[in-house]
VMD Tcl script that draws the C-alpha trace (Angstrom):
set ca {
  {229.52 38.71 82.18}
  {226.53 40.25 83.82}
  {223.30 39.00 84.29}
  {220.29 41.03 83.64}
  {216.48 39.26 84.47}
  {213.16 40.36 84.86}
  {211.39 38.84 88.21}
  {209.36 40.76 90.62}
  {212.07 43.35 90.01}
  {214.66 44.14 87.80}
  {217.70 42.24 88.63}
  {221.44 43.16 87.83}
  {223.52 40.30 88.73}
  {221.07 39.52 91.19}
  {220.51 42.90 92.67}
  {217.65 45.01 92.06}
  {218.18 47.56 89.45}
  {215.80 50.66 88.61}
  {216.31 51.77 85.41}
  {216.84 54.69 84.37}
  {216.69 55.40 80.80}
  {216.19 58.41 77.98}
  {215.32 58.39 74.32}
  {218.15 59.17 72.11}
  {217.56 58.32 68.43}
  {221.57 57.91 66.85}
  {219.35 58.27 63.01}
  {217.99 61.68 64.18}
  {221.61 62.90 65.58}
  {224.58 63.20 63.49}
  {227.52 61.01 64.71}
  {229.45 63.83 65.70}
  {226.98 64.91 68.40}
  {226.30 60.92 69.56}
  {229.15 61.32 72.41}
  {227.61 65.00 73.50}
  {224.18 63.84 74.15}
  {224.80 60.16 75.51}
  {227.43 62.05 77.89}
  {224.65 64.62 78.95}
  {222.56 61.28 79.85}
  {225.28 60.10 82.08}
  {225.60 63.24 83.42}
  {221.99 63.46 84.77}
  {222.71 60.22 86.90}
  {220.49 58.21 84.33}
  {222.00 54.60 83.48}
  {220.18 54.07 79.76}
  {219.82 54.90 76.68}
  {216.65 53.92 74.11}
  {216.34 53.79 70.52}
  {214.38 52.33 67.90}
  {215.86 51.46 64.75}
  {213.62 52.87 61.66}
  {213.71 50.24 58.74}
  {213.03 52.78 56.19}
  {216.57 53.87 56.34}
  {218.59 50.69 56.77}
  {216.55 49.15 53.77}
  {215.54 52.18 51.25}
  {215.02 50.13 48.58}
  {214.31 46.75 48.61}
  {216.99 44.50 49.31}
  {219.56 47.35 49.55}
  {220.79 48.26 53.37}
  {222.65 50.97 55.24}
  {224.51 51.25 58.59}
  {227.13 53.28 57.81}
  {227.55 56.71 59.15}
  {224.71 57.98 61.16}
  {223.32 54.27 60.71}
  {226.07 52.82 62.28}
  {223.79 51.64 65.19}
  {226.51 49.25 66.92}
  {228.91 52.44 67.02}
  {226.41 54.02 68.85}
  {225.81 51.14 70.83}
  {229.73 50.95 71.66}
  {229.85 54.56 72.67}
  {226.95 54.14 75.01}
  {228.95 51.32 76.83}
  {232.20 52.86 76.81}
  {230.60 56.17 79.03}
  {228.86 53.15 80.98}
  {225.03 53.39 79.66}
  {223.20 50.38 79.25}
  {220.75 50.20 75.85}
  {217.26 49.25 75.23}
  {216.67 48.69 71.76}
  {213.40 48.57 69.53}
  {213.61 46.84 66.60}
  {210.26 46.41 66.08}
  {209.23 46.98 62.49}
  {206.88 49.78 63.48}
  {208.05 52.57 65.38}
  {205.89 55.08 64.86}
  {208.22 58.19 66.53}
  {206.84 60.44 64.24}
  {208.57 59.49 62.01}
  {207.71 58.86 58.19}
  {205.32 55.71 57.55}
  {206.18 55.12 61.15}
  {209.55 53.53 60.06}
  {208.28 51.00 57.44}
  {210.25 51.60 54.08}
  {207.73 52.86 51.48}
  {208.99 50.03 49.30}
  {206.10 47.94 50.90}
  {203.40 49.82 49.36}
  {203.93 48.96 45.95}
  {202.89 45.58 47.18}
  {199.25 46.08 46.14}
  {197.85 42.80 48.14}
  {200.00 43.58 51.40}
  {198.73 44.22 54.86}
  {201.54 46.26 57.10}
  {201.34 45.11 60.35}
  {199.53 42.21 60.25}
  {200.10 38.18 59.88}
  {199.93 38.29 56.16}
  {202.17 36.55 54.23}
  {203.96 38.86 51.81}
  {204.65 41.01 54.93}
  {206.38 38.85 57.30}
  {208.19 37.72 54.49}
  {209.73 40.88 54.10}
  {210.19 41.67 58.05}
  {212.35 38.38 57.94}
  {214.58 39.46 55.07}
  {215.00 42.65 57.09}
  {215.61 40.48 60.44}
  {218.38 38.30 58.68}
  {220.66 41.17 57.99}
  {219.44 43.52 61.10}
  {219.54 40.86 64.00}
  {222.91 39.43 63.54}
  {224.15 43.05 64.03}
  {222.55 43.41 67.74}
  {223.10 39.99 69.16}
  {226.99 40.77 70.15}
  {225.51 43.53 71.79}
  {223.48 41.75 73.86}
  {224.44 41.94 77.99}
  {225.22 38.21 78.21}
  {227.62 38.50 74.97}
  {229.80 41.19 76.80}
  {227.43 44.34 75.33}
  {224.98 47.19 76.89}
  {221.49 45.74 75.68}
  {219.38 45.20 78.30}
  {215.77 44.38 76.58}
  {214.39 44.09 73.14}
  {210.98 45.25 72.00}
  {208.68 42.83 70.15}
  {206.32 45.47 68.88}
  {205.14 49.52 69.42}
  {201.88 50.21 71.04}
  {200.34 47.03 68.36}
  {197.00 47.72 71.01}
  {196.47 50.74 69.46}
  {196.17 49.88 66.08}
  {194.99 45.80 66.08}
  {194.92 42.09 68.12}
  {196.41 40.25 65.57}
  {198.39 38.02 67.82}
  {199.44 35.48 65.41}
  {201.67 38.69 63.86}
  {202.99 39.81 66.96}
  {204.26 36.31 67.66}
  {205.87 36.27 64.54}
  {207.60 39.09 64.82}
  {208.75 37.25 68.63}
  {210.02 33.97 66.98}
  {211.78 36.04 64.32}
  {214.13 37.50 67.38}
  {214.18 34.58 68.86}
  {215.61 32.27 66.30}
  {217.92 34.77 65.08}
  {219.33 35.04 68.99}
  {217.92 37.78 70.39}
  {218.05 36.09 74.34}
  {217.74 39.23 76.37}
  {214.34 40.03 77.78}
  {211.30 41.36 75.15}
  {208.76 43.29 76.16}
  {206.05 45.37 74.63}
  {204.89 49.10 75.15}
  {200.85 50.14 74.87}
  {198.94 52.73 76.40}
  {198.65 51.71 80.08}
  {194.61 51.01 79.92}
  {193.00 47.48 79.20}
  {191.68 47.75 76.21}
  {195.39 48.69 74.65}
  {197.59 46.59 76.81}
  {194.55 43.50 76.20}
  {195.09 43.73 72.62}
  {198.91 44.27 72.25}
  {200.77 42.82 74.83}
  {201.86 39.11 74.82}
  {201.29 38.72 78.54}
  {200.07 34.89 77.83}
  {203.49 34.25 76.48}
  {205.59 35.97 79.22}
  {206.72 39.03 77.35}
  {207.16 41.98 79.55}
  {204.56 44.80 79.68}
  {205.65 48.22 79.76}
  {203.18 51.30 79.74}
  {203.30 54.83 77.65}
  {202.14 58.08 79.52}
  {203.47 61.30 80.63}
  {201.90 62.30 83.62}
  {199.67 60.76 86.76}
  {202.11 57.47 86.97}
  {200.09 56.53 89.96}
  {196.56 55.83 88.38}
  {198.24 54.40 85.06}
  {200.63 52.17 86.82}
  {198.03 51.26 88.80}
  {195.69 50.47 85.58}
  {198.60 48.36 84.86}
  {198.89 46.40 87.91}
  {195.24 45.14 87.63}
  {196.32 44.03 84.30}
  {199.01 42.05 85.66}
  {196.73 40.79 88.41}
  {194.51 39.52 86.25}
  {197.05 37.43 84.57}
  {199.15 36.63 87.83}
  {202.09 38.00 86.88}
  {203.97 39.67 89.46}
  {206.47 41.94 87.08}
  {208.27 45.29 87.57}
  {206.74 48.54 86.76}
  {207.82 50.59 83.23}
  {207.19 53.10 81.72}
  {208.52 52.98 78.42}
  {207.79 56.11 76.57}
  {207.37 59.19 79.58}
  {206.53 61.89 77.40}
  {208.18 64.81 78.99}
  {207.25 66.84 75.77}
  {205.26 66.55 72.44}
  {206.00 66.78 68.75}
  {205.22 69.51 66.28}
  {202.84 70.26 63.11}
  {203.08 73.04 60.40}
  {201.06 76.08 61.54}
  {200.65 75.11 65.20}
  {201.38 76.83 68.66}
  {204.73 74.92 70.07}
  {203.66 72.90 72.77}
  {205.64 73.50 75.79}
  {205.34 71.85 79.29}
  {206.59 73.47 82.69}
  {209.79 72.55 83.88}
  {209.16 72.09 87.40}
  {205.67 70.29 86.78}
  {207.36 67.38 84.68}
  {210.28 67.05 87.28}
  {207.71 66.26 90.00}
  {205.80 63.71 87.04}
  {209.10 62.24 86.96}
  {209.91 61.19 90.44}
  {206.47 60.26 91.15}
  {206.80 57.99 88.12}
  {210.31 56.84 89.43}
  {209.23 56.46 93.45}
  {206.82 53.49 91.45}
  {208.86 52.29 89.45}
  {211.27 52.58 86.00}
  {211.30 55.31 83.69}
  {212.63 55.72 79.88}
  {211.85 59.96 79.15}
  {210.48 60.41 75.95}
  {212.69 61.72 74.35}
  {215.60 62.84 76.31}
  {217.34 64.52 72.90}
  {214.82 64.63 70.49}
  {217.10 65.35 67.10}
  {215.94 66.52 63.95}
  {213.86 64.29 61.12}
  {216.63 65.35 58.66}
  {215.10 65.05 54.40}
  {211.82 63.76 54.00}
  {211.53 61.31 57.46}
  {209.01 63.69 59.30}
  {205.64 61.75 60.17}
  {202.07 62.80 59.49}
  {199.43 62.90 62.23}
  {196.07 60.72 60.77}
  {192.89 62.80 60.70}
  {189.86 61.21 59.08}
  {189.22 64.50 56.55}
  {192.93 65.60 56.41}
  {196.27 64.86 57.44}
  {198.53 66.84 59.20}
  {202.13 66.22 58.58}
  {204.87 67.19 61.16}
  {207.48 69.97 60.89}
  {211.37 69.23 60.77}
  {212.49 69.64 63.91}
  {212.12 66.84 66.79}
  {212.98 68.99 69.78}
  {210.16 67.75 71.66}
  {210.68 70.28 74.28}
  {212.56 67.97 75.64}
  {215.80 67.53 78.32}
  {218.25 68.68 75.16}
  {217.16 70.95 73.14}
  {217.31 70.21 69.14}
  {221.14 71.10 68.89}
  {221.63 68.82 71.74}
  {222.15 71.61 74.41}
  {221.10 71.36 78.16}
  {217.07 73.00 78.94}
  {215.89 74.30 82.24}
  {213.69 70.86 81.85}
  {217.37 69.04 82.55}
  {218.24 71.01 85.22}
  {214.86 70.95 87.07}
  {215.09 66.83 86.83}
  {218.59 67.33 87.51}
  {217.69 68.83 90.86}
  {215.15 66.58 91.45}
  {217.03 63.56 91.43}
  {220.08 65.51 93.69}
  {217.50 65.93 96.39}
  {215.70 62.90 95.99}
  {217.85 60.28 94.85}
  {221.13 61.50 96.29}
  {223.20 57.90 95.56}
  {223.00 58.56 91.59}
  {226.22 59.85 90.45}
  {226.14 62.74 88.60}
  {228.22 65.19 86.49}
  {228.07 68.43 84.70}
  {226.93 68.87 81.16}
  {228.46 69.41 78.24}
  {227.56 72.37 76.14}
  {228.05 73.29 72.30}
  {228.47 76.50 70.71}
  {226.84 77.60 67.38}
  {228.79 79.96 64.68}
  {228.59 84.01 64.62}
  {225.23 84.96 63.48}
  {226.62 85.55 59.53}
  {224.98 86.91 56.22}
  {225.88 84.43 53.14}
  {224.84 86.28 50.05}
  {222.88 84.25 46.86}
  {225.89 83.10 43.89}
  {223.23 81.62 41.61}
  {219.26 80.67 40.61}
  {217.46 78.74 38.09}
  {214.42 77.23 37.55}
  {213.25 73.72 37.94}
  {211.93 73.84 34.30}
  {215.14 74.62 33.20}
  {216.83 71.74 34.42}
  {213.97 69.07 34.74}
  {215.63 66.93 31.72}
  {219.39 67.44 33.52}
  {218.00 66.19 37.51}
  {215.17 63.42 36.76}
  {214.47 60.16 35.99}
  {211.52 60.06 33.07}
  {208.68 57.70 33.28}
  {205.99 57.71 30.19}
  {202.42 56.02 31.39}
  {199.05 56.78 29.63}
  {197.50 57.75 32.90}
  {199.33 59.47 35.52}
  {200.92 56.66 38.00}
  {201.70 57.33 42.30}
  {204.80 57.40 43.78}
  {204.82 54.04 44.68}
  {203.87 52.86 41.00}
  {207.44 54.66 39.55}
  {209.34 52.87 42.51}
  {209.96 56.57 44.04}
  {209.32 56.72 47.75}
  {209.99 60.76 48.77}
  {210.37 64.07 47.88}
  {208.15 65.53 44.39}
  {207.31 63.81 40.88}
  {206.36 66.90 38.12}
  {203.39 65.02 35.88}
  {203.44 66.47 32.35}
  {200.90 66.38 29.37}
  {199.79 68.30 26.45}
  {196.37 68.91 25.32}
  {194.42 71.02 23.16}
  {191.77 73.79 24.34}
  {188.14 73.18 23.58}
  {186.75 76.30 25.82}
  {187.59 80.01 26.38}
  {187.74 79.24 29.79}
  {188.81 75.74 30.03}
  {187.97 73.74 33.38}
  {190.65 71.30 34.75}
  {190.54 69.03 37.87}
  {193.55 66.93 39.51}
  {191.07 63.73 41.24}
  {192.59 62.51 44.55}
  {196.19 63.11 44.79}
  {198.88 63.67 47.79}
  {199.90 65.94 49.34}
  {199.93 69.13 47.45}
  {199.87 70.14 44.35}
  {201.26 72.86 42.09}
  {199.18 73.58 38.09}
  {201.36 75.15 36.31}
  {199.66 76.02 32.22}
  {203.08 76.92 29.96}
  {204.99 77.23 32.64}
  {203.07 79.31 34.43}
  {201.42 78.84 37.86}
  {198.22 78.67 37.89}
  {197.30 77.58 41.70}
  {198.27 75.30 44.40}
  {196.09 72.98 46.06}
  {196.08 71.75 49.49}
  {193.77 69.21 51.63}
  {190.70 70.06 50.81}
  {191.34 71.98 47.85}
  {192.67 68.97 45.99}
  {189.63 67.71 43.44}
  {188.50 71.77 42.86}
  {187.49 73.31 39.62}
  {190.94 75.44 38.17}
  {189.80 78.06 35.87}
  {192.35 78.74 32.47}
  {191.31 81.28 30.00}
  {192.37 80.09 26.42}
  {192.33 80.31 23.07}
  {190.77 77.30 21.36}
  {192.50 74.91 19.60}
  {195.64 75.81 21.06}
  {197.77 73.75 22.81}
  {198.57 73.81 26.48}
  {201.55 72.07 27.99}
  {200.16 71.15 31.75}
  {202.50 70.63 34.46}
  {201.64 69.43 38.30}
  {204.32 69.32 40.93}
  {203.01 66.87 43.48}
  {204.97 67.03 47.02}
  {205.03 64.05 49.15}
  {204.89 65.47 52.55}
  {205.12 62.68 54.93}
  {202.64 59.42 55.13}
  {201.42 59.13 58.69}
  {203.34 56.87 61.39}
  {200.08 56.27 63.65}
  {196.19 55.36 64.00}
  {193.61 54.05 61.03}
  {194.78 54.88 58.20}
  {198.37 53.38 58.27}
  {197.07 50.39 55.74}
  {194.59 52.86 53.31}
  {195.56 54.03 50.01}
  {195.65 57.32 51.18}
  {199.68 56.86 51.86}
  {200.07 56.34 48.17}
  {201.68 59.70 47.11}
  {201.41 61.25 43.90}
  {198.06 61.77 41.44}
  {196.14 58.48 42.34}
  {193.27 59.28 39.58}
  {194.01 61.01 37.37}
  {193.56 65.01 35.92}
  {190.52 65.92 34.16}
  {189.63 68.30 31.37}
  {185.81 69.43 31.14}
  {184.75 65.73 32.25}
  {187.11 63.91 30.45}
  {190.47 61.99 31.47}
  {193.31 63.36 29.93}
  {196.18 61.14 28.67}
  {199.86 60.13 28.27}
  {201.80 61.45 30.41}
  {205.64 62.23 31.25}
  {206.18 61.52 35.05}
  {210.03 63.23 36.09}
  {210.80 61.62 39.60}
  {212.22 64.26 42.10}
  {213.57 62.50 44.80}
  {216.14 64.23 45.02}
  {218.76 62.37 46.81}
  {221.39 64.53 46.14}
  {222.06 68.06 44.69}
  {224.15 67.04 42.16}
  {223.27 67.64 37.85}
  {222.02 70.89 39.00}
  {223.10 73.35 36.07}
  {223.37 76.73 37.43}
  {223.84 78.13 34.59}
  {220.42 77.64 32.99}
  {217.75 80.12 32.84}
  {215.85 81.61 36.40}
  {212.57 82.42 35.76}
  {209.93 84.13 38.14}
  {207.37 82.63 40.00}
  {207.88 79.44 39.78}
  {210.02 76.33 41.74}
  {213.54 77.01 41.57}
  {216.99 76.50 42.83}
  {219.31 79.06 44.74}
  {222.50 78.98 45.88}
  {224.26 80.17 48.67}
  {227.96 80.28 49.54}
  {230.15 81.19 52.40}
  {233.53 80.31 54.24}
  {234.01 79.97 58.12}
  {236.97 79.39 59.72}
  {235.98 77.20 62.45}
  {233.29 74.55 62.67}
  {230.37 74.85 64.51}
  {226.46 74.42 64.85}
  {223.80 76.81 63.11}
  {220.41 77.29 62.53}
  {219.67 78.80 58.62}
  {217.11 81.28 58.55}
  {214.11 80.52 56.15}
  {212.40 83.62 56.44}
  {211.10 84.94 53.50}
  {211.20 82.08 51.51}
  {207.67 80.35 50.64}
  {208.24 76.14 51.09}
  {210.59 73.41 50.07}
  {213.75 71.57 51.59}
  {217.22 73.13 52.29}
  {220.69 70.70 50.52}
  {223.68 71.61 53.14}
  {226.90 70.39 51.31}
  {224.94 67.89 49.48}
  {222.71 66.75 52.97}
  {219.40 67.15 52.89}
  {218.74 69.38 56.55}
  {215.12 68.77 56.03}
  {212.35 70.89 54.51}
  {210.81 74.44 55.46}
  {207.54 76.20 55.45}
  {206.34 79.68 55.59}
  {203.37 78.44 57.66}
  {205.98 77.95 60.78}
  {206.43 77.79 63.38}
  {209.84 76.71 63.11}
  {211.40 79.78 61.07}
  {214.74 77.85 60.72}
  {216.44 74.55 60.23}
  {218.84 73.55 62.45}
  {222.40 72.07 61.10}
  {224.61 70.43 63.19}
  {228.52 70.72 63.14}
  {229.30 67.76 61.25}
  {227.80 68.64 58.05}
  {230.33 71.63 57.78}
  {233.68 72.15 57.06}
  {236.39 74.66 57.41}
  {236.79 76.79 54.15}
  {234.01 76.84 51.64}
  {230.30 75.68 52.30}
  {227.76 75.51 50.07}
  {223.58 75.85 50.98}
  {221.22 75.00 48.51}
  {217.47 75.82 48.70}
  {214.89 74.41 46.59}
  {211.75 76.60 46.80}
  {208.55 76.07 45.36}
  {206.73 79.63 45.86}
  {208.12 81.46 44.18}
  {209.75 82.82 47.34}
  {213.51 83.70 47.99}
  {216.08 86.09 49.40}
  {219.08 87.95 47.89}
  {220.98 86.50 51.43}
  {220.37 84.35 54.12}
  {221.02 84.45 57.63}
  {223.18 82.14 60.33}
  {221.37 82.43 63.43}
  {222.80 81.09 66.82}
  {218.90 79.88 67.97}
  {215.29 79.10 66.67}
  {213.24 81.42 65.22}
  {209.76 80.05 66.33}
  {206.53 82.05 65.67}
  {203.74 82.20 68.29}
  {200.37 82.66 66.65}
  {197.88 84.87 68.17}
  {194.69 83.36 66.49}
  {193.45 80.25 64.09}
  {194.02 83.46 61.02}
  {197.40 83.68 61.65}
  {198.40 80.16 61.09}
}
mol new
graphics top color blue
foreach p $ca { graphics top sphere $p radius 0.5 }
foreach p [lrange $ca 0 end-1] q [lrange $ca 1 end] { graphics top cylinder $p $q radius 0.2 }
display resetview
């Protein structure tokens, strides 16, 4: 068995060892691509893979876990050993990774006296639940045990969110006495303050650094660190952010190929390097993050590309080849190969078969919930996707005034059936206008989307990541009363009765079919449609918006099959097309001004 320690260096069996390691996350990737992109690793002459593991997904619901499929974390682990990659793993119950709630289950929030994050109580109770079924799956993984795993990471940049030490040695012991022996560490921002208040230097856990450029003054911010606590440990940086993420209605940040290969090797000449990310993937349903802004969040699109070293599909960049020859010229001893490459289906027009409206169908596709006052997500024990509030009242004004108070993330009035406005951000709490008849009755409808609670900074405890109406909705100045809540989280496509009526304007169903031959890749075109989320044989490919820039929504090989295929778009707008269009690539819009967007 091998022998992996960390002493003034990195030691393999006693040898010093430099890794050399890249992001893949096996829950953003479908299983059928793990082998392409963990090859493409190899091929570069790296020697590791990373991953977190996201507890939202292996326990949805309370009690209830998952690692089947594209959760089947030791398969991935297996493959990464079989084409010789070692694995650093993060099982930290915070991720962040832009990623929805930053990886805690949603579950948690219906805990009203809970603090995430934190030594309380009620939450550590519920990270060791998690630990007793998670833990026993990585510890035959482990180096020593005959497996890849190299190191294990206590907790995600904790320094830039709180000092609670007493939680992040919690989290430690729970590891620890459920036989997690390899090597922990923890990652922060590479400045005191962060790695002061994160890091468990006292107690000999490693201390890794995030960055992406200027390796020289940040390791060197780290080495005083170390100094000051006379620890003589190897350099790493654990998250090298060779690209960035994406938000709705924002420029696609792109960074020069050539620039980040030198960032790389000067990072590498230092010491060891995991690229963040290496294939980024795609946060497939509702699992895209929010970014935390103290007036309004700003939630992140589907895609995970990253601009990084694969693109989304999983597909070589110029970044890969530009670190590719980098390391040839400057590293000449690492072994390495030539990538693999996938190929996406004939660009292909798949005409609409049916339509109908969500109204039509509410009573066939959701769960009914009857409260006096409107209750959030969290309160039905719904954690994504939409939840329609319903109530009838009677008019008292020719022009009657309405008001939804505080509720997350946008909403959708709808008077008979009939949209009256959508609110957004700031718009949420404004006056909305309906000429009436007195004494008539109006049915009122509001379709409240969830679009992602935020995965980083302040607000990742507030009850601002409650989803839903919070409040309530007022008429003149008055609450109004009992309400029917249908829960949309639409899990699967099924109960969807296409036969019903399709009326205009408002959220609706379509469906697409079409038959290929032979399966590959594509990217669906969602031009022309307003907003919603995109079923792909019953798999939810993540949603869409007209705001960009992502145009399109990737889907990967393995959710198709030869013969028939079905695509089903839900679309709240209003907004659809008599076809849709297979496209080989991204569509990505480039905005010319702030009006555009």
């Amino acid at each position: 068995m091998s022998v992996f320690d960390v002493q003034e260096e990195f030691l393999l069996d006693g040898k010093p060892f430099k890794i050399l390691s890249g992001a893949i996350h096996y829950f953003r990737v479908h299983p059928c691509d793990w082998y392409h992109s963990l090859f493409n690793l190899k091929a570069l002459g790296f020697n590791t893979v990373e991953t977190y593991i996201p507890w939202n997904l292996h326990e949805p619901k309370k009690g209830k876990f998952y690692f089947e499929g594209q959760l089947d974390v030791q398969k991935f682990l297996d493959m990464a050993q079989d084409l010789g990659l070692y694995a650093i793993v993060r099982p930290s119950p915070y991720i962040c990774a832009e990623w929805e709630f930053g990886g805690l289950p949603a579950w948690l929030l219906s805990e009203k006296d809970m603090r995430p994050r934190s030594s309380d109580e009620l939450f550590l109770k519920a990270v060791e639940r998690y630990y007793d079924v998670l833990l026993p799956k990585l510890v035959p993984h482990q180096l020593h045990h005959g497996g890849n795993i190299l190191m294990f990471q206590v907790e995600n940049e904790y320094g830039s969110y709180g000092q609670d030490k007493v939680y992040v040695r919690a989290i430690k012991k729970f590891m620890q006495d459920r036989g997690l022996e390899m090597p922990l560490f923890t990652s922060d921002g590479p400045w005191r303050a962060t790695l002061r208040a994160g890091s468990l230097i006292e107690d000999d856990v490693l201390v890794t650094g995030n960055f992406g450029s200027k390796a020289t003054q940040n390791f060197a911010d780290m080495q005083v660190f170390f100094d000051e606590h006379h620890k003589k440990w190897p350099l790493m940086c654990m998250e090298f952010w060779d690209g960035w993420f994406n938000r709705w209605g924002e420029t696609v940040i792109r960074r020069e190929p050539e620039e980040l290969a030198q960032a790389v090797k000067e990072t590498m000449d230092l010491g060891s390097i995991n690229l963040y990310m290496f294939h980024g993937g795609t946060n497939f349903g509702f699992m895209n993050g929010c970014s935390a802004r103290k007036q309004k969040d700003l939630p992140q699109v589907t895609s995970y590309d990253y601009d990084a070293l694969l693109d989304e599909q999983g597909n070589p960049t110029k970044k890969y080849f530009a670190v590719y020859d980098m390391l040839q010229t400057y590293y000449p001893h690492l072994k390495q190969d030539k990538p693999l490459y996938k190929e996406c289906l004939e660009e292909k027009e798949i005409p609409l078969s049916n339509k109908v409206s969500l109204f039509s169908v509410i009573e066939d596709i959701a769960q009914v919930k009857e409260s006096v006052y409107p209750q959030t997500m969290e309160d039905l024990s719904q954690e994504y996707g939409y939840i329609l509030y319903r109530t009838n009242t009677l008019v008292d004004a020719d022009v009657e005034r309405y008001r939804v108070i505080d509720a997350s993330d946008r909403v959708q009035f709808f008077v008979n059936e009939k949209h009256v406005t959508t609110q957004y951000r700031d718009e949420i709490g404004d006056d909305i206008l309906v000429e009436s008849i007195r004494k008539t009755n109006h049915q009122l409808d509001v379709l409240v989307e969830n679009m992602g609670r935020v995965n980083y900074g302040h607000k990742y405890l507030a009850h601002t990541q409650h989803k839903g109406i919070r409040t309530g909705v007022s008429a003149d100045l008055h609450f109004l009363l009992n309400w029917k809540q249908y829960l949309l989280p639409f899990e699967n496509s099924q109960n969807i009765d296409f036969s019903k009526e399709w009326h205009e304007g408002v959220p609706s169903f379509y469906r697409y079919e079409f038959n290929i031959e032979e399966v590959k890749d594509t990217f669906i075109d969602m031009s022309g449609f307003g907003k919603g989320f995109v079923w792909v044989n019953g798999f939810n490919v993540g949603r869409y918006w007209e705001k960009g820039p992502f145009m399109t929504l990737y889907v990967p090989s393995g959710l198709l099959k030869q013969g028939e295929n079905t695509v089903i778009v839900f679309e709240t707008e209003g907004k659809y097309k008599e076809n849709i269009t297979l496209k080989k690539e991204h569509i990505i819009l480039e905005y010319a001004n702030e009006e555009e967007k």
